[in-house]
matplotlib code that plots the C-alpha trace (Angstrom):
import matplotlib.pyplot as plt

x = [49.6, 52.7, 53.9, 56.8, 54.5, 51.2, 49.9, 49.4, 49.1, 48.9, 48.8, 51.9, 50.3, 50.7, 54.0, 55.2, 53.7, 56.3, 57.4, 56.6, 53.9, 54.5, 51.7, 50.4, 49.8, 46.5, 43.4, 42.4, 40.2, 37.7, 38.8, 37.3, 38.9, 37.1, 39.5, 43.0, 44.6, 43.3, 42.0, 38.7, 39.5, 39.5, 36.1, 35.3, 38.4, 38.2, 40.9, 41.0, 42.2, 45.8, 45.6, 44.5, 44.3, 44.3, 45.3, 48.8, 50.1, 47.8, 48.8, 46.9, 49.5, 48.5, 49.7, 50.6, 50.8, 53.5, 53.1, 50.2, 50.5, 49.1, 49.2, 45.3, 45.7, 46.4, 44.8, 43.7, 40.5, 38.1, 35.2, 32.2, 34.7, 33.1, 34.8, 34.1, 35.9, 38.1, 38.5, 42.2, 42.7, 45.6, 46.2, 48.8, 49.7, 52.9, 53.8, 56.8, 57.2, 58.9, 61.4, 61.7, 58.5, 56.7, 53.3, 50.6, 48.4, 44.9, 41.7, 39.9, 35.7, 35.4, 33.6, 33.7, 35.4, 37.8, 38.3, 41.5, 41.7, 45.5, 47.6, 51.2, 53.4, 55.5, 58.4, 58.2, 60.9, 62.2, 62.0, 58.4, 58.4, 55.3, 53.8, 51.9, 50.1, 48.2, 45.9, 43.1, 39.9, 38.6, 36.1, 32.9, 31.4, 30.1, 31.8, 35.2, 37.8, 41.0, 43.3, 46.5, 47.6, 50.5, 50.5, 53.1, 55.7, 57.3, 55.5, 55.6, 53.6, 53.2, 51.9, 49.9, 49.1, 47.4, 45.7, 44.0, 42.5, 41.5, 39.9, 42.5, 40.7, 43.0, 45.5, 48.1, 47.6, 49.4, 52.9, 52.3, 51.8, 55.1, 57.5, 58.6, 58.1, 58.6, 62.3, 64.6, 66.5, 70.0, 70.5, 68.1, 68.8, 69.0, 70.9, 74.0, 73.8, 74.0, 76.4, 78.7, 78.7, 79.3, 81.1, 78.2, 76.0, 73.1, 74.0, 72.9, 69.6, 68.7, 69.9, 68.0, 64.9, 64.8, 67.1, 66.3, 62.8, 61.2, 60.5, 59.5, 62.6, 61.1, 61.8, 62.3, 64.7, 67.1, 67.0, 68.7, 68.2, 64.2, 64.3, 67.8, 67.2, 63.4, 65.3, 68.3, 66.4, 63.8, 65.8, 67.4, 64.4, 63.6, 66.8, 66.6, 62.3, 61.3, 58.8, 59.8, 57.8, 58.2, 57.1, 56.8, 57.4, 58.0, 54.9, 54.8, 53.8, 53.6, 53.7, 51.4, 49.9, 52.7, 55.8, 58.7, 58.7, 57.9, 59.2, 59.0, 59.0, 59.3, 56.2, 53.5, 55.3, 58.0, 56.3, 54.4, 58.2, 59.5, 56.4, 56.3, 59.7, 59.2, 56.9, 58.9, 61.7, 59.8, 58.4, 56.7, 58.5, 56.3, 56.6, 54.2, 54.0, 52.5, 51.7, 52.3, 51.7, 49.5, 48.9, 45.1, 44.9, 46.9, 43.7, 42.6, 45.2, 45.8, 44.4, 41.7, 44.4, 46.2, 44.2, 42.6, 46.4, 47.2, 44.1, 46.0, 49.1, 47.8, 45.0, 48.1, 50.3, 47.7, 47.6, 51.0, 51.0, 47.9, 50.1, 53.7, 53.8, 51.4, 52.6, 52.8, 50.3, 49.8, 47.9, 47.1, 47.7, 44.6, 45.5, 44.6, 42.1, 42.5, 42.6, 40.1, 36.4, 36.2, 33.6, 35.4, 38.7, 36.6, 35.6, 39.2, 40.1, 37.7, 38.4, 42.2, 41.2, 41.8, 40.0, 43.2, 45.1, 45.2, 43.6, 45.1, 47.3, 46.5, 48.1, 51.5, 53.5, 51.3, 50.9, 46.8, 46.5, 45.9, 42.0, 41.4, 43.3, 41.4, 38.0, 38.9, 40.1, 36.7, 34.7, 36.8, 36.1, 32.6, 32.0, 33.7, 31.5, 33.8, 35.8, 39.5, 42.3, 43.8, 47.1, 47.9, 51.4, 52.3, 55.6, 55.0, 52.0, 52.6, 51.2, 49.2, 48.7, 49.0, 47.0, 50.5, 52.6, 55.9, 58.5, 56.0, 57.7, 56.2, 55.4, 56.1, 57.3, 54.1, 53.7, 56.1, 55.7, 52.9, 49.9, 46.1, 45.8, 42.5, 43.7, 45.4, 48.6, 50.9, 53.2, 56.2, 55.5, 57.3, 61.2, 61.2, 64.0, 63.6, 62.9, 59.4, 60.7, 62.9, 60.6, 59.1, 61.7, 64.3, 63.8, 68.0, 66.9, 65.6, 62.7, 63.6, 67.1, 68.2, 68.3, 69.6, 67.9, 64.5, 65.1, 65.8, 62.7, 60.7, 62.3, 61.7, 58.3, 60.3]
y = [78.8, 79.6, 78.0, 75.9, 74.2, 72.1, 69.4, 66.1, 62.5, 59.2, 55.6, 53.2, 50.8, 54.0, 55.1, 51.6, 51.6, 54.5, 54.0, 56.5, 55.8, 55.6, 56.6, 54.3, 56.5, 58.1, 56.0, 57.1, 60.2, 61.9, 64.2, 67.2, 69.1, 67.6, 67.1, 67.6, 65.8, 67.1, 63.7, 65.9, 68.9, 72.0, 72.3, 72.9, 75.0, 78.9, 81.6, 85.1, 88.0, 88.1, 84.5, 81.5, 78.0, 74.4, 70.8, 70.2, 66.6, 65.6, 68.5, 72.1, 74.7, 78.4, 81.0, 84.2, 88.0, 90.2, 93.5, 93.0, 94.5, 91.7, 87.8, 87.6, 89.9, 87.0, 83.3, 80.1, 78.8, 75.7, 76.8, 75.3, 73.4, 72.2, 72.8, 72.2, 74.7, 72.5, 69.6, 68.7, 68.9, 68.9, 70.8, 69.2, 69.1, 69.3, 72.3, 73.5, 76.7, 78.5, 81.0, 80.8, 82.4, 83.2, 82.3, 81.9, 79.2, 79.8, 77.6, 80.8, 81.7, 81.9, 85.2, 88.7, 89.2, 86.1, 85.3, 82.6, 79.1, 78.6, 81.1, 80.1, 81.3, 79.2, 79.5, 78.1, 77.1, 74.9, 71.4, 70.0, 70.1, 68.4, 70.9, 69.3, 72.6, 70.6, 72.7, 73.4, 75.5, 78.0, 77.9, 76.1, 76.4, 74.9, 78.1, 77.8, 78.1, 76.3, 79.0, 79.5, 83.3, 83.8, 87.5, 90.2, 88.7, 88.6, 86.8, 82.8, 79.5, 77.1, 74.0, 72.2, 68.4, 66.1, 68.6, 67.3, 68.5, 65.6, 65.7, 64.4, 61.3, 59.6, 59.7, 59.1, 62.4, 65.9, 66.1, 62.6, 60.4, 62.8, 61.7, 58.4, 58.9, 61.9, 63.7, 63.3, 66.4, 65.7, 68.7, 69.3, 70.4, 66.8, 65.6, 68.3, 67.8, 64.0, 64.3, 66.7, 64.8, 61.5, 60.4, 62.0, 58.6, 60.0, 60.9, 57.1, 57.6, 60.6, 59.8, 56.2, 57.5, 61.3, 62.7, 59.5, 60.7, 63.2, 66.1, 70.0, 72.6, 76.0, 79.5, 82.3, 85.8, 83.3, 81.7, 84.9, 84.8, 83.1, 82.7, 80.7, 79.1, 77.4, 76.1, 74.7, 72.5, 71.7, 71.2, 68.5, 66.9, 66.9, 65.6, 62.5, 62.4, 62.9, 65.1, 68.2, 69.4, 73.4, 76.0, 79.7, 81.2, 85.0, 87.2, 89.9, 90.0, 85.9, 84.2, 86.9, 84.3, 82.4, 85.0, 83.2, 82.8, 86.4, 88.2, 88.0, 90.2, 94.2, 95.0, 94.2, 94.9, 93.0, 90.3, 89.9, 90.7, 87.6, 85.1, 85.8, 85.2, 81.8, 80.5, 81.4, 79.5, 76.6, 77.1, 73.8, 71.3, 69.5, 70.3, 70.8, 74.0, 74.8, 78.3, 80.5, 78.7, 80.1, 83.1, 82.2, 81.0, 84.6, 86.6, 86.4, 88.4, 90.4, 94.5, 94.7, 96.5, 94.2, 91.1, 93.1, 93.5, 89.4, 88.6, 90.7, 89.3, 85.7, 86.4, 87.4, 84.0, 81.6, 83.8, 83.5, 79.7, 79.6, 81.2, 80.6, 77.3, 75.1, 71.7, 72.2, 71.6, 74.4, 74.4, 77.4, 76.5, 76.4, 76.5, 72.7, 71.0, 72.9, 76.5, 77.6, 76.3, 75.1, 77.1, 80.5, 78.8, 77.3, 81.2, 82.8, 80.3, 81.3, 85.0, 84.6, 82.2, 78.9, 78.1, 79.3, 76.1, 72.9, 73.0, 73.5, 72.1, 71.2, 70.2, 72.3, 71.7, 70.7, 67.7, 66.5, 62.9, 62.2, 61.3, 64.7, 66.3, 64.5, 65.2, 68.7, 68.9, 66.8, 70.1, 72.9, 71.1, 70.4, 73.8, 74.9, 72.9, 70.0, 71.1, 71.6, 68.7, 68.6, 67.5, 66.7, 67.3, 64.0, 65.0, 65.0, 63.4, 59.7, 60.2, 62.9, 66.5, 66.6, 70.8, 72.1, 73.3, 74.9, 72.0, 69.8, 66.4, 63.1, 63.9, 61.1, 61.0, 60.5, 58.3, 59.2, 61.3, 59.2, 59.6, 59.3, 58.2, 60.3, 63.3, 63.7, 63.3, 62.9, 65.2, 65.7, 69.6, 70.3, 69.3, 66.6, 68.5, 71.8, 73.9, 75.6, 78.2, 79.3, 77.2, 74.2, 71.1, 73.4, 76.7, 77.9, 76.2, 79.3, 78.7, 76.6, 76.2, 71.9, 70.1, 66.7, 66.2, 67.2, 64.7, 61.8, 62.8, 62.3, 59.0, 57.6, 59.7, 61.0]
z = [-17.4, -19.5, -22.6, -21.6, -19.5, -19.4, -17.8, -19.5, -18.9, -20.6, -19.1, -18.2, -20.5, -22.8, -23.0, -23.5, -27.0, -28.0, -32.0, -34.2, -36.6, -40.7, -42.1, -45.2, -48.3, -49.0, -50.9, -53.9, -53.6, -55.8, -58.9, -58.6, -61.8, -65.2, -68.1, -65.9, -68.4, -71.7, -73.6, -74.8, -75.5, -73.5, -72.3, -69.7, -69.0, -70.5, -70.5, -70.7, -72.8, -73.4, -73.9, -76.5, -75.8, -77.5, -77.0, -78.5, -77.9, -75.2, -73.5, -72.9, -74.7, -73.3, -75.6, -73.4, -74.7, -73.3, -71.4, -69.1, -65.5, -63.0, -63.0, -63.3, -67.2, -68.8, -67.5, -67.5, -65.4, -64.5, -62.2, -60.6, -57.9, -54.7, -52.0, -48.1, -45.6, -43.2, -45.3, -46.7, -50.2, -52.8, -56.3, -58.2, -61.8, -64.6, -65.7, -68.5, -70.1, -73.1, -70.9, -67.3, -65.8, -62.8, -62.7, -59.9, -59.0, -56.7, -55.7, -54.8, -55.5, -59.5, -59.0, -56.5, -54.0, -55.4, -51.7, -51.7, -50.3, -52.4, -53.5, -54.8, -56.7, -58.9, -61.2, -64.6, -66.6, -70.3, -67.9, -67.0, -63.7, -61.6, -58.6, -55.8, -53.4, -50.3, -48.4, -46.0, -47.7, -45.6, -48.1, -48.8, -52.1, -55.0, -57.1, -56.4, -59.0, -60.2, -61.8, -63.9, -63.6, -66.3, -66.8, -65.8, -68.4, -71.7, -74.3, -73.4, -73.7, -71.4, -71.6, -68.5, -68.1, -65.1, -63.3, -60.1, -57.2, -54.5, -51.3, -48.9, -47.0, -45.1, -42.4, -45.1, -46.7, -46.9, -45.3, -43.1, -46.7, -48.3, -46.0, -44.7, -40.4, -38.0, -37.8, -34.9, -34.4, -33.8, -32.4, -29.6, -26.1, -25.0, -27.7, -27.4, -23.6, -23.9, -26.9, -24.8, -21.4, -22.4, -19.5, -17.1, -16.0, -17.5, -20.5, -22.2, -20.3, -21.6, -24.8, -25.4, -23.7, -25.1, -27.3, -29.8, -29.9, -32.5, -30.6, -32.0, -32.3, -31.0, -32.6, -31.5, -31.2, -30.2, -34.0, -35.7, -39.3, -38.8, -42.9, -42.6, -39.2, -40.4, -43.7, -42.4, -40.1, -42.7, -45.2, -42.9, -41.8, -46.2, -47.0, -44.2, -45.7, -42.3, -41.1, -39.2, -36.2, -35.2, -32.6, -33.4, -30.3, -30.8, -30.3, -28.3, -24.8, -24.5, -21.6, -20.0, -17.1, -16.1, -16.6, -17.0, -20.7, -20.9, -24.3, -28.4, -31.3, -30.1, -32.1, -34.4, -37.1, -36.0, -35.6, -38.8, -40.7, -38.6, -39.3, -42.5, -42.7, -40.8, -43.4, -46.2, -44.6, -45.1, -48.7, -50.2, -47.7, -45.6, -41.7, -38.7, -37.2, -33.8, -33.9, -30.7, -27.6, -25.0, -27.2, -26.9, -22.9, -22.5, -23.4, -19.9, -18.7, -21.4, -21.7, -24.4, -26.2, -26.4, -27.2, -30.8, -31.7, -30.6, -33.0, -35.8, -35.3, -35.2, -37.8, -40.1, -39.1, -40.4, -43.6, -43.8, -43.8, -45.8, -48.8, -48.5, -46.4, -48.8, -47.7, -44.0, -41.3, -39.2, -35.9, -33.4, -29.6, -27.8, -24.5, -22.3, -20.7, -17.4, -18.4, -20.6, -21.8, -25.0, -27.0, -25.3, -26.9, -30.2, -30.4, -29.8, -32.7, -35.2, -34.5, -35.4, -38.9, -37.8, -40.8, -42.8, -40.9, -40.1, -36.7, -33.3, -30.6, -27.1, -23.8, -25.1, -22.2, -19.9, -18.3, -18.8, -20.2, -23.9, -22.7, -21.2, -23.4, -26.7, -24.8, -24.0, -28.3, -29.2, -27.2, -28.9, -32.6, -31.7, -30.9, -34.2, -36.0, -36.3, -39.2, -37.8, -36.7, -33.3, -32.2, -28.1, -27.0, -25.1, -24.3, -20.1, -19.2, -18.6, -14.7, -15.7, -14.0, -9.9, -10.5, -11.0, -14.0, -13.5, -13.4, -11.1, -9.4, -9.9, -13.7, -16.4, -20.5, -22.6, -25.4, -28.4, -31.2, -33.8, -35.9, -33.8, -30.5, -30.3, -31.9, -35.5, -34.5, -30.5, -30.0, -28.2, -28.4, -25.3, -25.4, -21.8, -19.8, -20.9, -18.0, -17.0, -15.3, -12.0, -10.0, -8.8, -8.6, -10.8, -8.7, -10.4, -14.0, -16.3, -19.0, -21.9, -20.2, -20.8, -17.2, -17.0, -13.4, -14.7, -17.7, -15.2, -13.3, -16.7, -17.4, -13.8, -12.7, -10.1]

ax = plt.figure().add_subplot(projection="3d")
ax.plot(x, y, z, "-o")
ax.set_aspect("equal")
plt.show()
């Protein structure tokens, strides 16, 4: 059961559907900050020493004293916020201030141990500038807290206006709603093989029926600069206002079961320097992330050893999008509906903080249909209580799996890249074409290495 590979399958009826889905923009959703915008008063907002507060044109102006040591010296708070661990939800407000400043924002527990839901840090400067943080609370409380943290600097004031945190209730929300349909990566291993071998007969093919598709861009050692590499594309997929889809694909020891995509970081502390890195690379842009493919289906042939130190190492990833990736929707791979049960897989997930993320992924490169594959997603979330998203990778399984999963014959594209179709969102996860490994119908064709044949095969069923 490796990574590059999974078994997946959709109806003809299916795949015909194929255009990517716009989602419509989010319904209006409860406030649950009182007085975000100031109109009486300050109550029930307090702050602490090192500070003083008051409304100055219809705005809150925080006067902030000078030489404290820690963000948290010197703040601004709302408590008593209710909030629900796995439900969507999104802090936003306007922010200007004296002298450029960094600050820090949280949704946290108003009292010990202060656990987070949101931490971000933000720079302040002279221009009102308007900050919108969506997120997933790991949380659920009827004490949580909306924060301002303004210590650590010079003397300042700031002044805050239309603070709001909202539950997000529709498909329309977080990083779907913030962009205007899915991004098509003009440089994907289809793309530069049908760009570069025009003249070859199935260049147009694979161009109309792949490379014009949104598919993920995976990461990996091969990425060099993760920080850079994560940005650029990104930043691309920002600038077009498209939605990005990417794979982290670096932790040690993957691909334990199936071998071929054998490899990643050297260590564990290599690996928490890299996906840290990765997150920061995307910062506040909205993207989805599928986090480490068949890290979790692995643990069965895996060393005890070596599982605890997988849990770390993932454990640490979803903090890591938690805090520096605020409007991206991160999901865990969780294996597919062929490999491993779903409450073993729902508890492998809540061991390694799924609650910190979106959800999780299934089917990632494998071949099950979208029905066994939303059935098999419906068990894991049931048995987690039913508080995390799912997404299916479609991106092989329009005839669905014949039991095998390294570069199989007879499999079929699935139906494109969209919003629902009995999970949160299809995928194409998997790039169609990319080798599984030096096996099945592409025994000379290494893993994740671009074949034209195995694309034709996709596009005919063949």
């Amino acid at each position: 059961m490796r990574v590059l590979t999974r078994l997946a399958a959709v109806t003809a009826a299916t795949v015909t559907a194929l255009s990517v889905a716009v989602a419509t923009p989010a319904s209006a959703a409860t406030e649950l900050v009182v007085n975000g915008t100031f109109g009486t008063g300050t109550a029930p907002w307090w702050s602490s020493s090192n500070t003083s507060m008051a409304v100055d044109t219809g705005r809150l102006r925080v006067n902030v004293a000078g030489g404290t040591a820690n963000p948290w010296d010197a703040m601004v708070a709302q408590n008593n916020i209710t909030l629900t661990s796995g439900k969507a939800y999104t802090l936003s407000f306007d922010a200007v201030a004296s002298a450029s400043v960094s600050a820090v924002t949280t949704v946290q527990l108003a009292d010990s141990p202060y656990t987070n839901t949101l931490t971000r840090t933000i720079a302040l400067t002279t221009t009102s500038k308007r900050f919108s943080f969506p997120f997933t609370s790991s949380l659920s409380t009827a004490a949580g807290q909306v924060s301002f943290q303004l210590g650590k600097n010079a003397a300042h004031t700031v002044h805050l206006d239309n603070v709001s945190l909202t539950e997000a209730t529709t498909p329309g929300s977080g990083p779907i709603g913030m962009t205007s349909g899915f991004y098509v990566d003009p440089n994907s291993n289809p793309a530069v093989w049908a760009r570069n071998n025009a003249g070859d007969s199935r260049a147009a093919r694979v161009q109309s029926s792949i490379a014009s598709k949104p598919m993920a861009r995976w990461f990996g050692s091969w990425s060099g600069d993760i920080t850079a590499s994560v940005s650029s594309f990104v930043g691309a997929a920002d600038s077009a206002d498209k939605l990005p889809i990417l794979v982290a694909y670096n932790i040690p020891g993957r691909d334990a079961c199936g071998g071929h995509s054998g490899g990643g970081a050297g260590s564990e502390a290599a690996y928490k320097t890299w996906i840290s890195a990765f997150a920061s690379g995307i910062g506040d842009r909205p993207a989805v992330v599928v986090i480490e493919p068949d890290s979790l289906g692995d643990f069965d042939c895996m060393s005890e050893t070596a599982r605890q130190e997988r849990i770390r190492m993932l454990t640490y990833a979803t903090e890591q999008f938690r805090g520096k990736a605020a409007n991206a929707w991160a999901y865990l791979d969780a294996g597919n509906a062929g490999w491993t049960a779903p409450a073993t897989m729902a508890s492998r997930l809540r061991s390694v903080g799924v609650a910190n993320v979106r959800g999780f992924s299934v089917n990632v490169s494998n071949y099950y249909t979208t029905g066994q594959s939303s059935t098999y997603g419906d068990a894991i979330n049931s048995a987690l209580g039913g508080t995390a998203k799912f997404v299916i990778d479609t991106s092989r399984n329009g005839n669905g799996s014949n039991g095998e999963w390294c570069n199989p014959s007879g499999r079929r594209l699935g139906a494109t890249t969209q919003v629902g179709g009995g999970a949160e969102m299809l995928l194409w996860v998997k790039v169609p074409g990319d080798s599984d490994g030096n096996c099945g119908i592409a025994p000379n064709v290494p893993a994740g290495t671009f074949s034209p044949d195995l694309a034709i095969r996709l596009i005919d069923g063949t």
